[in-house]
N, C-alpha and C positions, 0 to 999 in steps of 0.2 A: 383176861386180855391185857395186850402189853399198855400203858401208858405210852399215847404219841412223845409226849414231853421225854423220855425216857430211853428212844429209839436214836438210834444212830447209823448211818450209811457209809457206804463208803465210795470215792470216787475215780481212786486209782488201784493199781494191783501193790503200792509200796505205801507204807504207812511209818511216819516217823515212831520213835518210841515218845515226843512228847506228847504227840495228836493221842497214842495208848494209854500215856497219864491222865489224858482227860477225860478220855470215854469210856475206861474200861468195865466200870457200872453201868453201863448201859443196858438195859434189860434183853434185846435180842442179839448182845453181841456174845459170840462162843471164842474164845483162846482158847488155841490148841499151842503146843509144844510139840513138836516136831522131830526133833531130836533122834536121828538113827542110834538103835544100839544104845539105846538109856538104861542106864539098870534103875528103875525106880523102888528107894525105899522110901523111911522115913529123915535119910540123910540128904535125902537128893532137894535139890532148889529149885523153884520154878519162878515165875512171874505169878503173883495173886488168884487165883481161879481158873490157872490154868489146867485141861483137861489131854492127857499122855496122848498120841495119835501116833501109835505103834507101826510105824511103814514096815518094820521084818517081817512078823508077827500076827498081824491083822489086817493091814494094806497093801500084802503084797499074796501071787502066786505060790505059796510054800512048797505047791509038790512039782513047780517048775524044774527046771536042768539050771535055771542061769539065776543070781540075786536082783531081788526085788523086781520080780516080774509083776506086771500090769495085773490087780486081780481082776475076777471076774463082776459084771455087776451087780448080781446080785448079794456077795459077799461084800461090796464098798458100800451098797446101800445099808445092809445088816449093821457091820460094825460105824459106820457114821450115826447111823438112828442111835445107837447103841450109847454115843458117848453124848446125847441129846440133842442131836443136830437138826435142827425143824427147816423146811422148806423158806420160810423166811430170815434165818440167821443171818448175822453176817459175822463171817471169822475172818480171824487175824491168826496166822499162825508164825512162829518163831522158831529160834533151833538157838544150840549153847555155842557154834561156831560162829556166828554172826549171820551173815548167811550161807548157808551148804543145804542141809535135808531139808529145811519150808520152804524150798524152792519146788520140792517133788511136790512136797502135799499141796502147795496152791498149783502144781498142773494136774496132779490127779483129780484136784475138784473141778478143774474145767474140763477135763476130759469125761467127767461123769457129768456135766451139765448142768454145775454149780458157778454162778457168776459172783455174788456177792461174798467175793475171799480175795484179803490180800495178804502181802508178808511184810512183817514185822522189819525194817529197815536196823541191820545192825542187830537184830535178833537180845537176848540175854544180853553179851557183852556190852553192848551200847545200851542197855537196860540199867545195868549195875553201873555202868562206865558213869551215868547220869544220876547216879545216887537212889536212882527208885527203890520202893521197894520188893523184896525177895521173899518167898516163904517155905517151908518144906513140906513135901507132898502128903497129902493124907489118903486111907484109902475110900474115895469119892465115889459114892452112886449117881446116875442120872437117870431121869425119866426117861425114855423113851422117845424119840423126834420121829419127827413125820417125814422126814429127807426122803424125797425119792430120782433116784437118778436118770439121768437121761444121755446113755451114752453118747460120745465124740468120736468116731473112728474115725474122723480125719486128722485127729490131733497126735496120735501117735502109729508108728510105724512097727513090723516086725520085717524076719529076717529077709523075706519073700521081696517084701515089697521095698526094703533099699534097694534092690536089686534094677526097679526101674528107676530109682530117683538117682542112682551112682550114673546112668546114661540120660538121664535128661539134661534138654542145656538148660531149661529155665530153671532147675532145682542146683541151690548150692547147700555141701555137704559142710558142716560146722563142727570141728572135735574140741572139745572143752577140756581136754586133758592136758597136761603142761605138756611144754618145748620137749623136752627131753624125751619123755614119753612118744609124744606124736611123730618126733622124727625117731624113732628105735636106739636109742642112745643109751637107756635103762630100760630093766628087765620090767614085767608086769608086776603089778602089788600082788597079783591073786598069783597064787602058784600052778605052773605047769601050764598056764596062758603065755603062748607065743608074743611076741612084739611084732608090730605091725601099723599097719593105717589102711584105713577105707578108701578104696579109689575113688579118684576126684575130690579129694575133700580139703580143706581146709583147718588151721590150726589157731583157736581164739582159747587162751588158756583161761579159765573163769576166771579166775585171779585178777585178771587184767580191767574184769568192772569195778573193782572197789577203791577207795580210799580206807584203807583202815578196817574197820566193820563193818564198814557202808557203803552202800551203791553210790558210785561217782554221778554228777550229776548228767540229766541230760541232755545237753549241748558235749561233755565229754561221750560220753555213751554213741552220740550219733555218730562221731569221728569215728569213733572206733569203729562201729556197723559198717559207715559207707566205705572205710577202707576197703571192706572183704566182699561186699555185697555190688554186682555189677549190674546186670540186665535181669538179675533172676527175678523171677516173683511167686519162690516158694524158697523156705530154708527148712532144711533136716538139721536136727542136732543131735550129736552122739557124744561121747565120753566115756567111762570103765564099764558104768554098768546103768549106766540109766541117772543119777543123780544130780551128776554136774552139768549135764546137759539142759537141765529143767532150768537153772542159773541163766543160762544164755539166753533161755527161749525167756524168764521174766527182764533179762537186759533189753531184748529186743521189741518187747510186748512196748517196755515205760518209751521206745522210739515210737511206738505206733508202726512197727510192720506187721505183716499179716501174713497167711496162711504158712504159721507156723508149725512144727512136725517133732515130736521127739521119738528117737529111734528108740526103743525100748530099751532090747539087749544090747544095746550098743558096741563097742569093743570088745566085753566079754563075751557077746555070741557070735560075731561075725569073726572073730579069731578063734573061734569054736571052731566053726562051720568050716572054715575055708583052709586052703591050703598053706 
């Protein structure tokens, strides 16, 4: 049993990397590393006891049509148990961008009905940027965790069901993708995907929450929201393929709005689907 002296909680979804320097010994806390598309050898760098949380690979739909589709729950409980993740953890997850992919894994843990996760503010870069320290990966067994999930299907959306939120007045549609992109100015990253935009929607480029590595604070963050957000009282968020959108929805979480929505396929499938 864990020693109380030894446990640590957490009380928002953003966590500095100093509050990380302090606690990361903490006996029920799990680091994950986050990182899309890591090749993990024995070259690769992480934060101290950090444990790989493979979104391609293990956290996502593999035999989907579109990347990084929502897996199923039973496979999220599998491979979370998998990297030691017990029903009372609390993680802290990170990525090498500062923030970009811990933005997906801290909403796919709330979409599985995992509360006690936040992301790492400023990820690695603002890890190293502060002198901490770095290690390189070894390859790590865990015991087995007791995680059991408890799906959120209200928290994300598929293709069917934009369909009613692009006509509702109280739902507004949010794209995370940059300017350029959003208004069809440049071509898609993904090849043979059409340019385009989702009707009725709006353009918040992630980009636009941070300072640096880090989440702007939040008095700037609300500016930003209450610009685009009017009478609604539901927000979809979309972006290339599901990633950048999770960004917005924890920009919007640290305001305190609510019944948040992430479109899964986002761009890449409703530019799929449609004409």
């Amino acid at each position: 049993m864990n020693n109380p002296l030894d446990l640590v909680d957490v009380t928002s979804d953003l966590v500095s990397v100093e509050w990380l320097q302090k606690h990361y010994n903490a006996s029920n806390l799990i680091l994950l590393d986050g990182t899309i598309n890591k090749v993990i050898s024995p070259a690769a760098i992480r934060i101290p006891n950090a444990r790989y949380f493979d979104i391609k690979q293990k956290f996502s739909d593999i035999s989907a049509p579109f990347p990084s589709t929502l897996p199923s729950k039973s496979q999220f409980e599998s491979e979370a148990q998998g990297l030691g993740i017990y029903n009372d953890s609390v993680i802290i997850v990170y990525d090498d961008k500062g923030i970009y992919s811990s933005a997906r894994v801290w909403w796919l843990f709330k979409v599985f009905g995992f509360k006690n996760v936040a992301v790492l503010d400023g990820g690695l870069p603002q890890w190293q940027l502060k002198g901490f320290q770095v290690e390189n990966y070894n390859e790590d067994c865990y015991d087995k965790g007791d995680f059991i999930a408890g799906f959120q299907p209200q928290l994300m959306t598929d293709f069917k069901g934009l369909q009613e939120y692009i006509t509702e007045e109280d739902t507004l549609i949010v794209d995370a993708r940059s300017k350029d992109r959003f208004m069809c100015k440049v071509d898609e990253p993904r090849e043979g995907l059409r340019r385009g935009t989702i009707p009725n929607s709006k353009n918040l480029p992630y980009t636009t929450l941070f300072n640096g590595y880090i989440m702007k604070p939040k008095k700037e963050l609300l500016k930003i929201f209450n610009t685009l957000v009017a009478n609604e009282t539901q927000i979809v968020f979309s972006c290339g393929s599901g990633i950048t959108a999770c960004i917005l929805a924890l920009g919007a979480t640290l305001c305190n709005y609510n019944n948040l929505i992430v479109y899964d396929g986002s761009w890449t499938e409703y530019g799929s689907l449609t004409p």
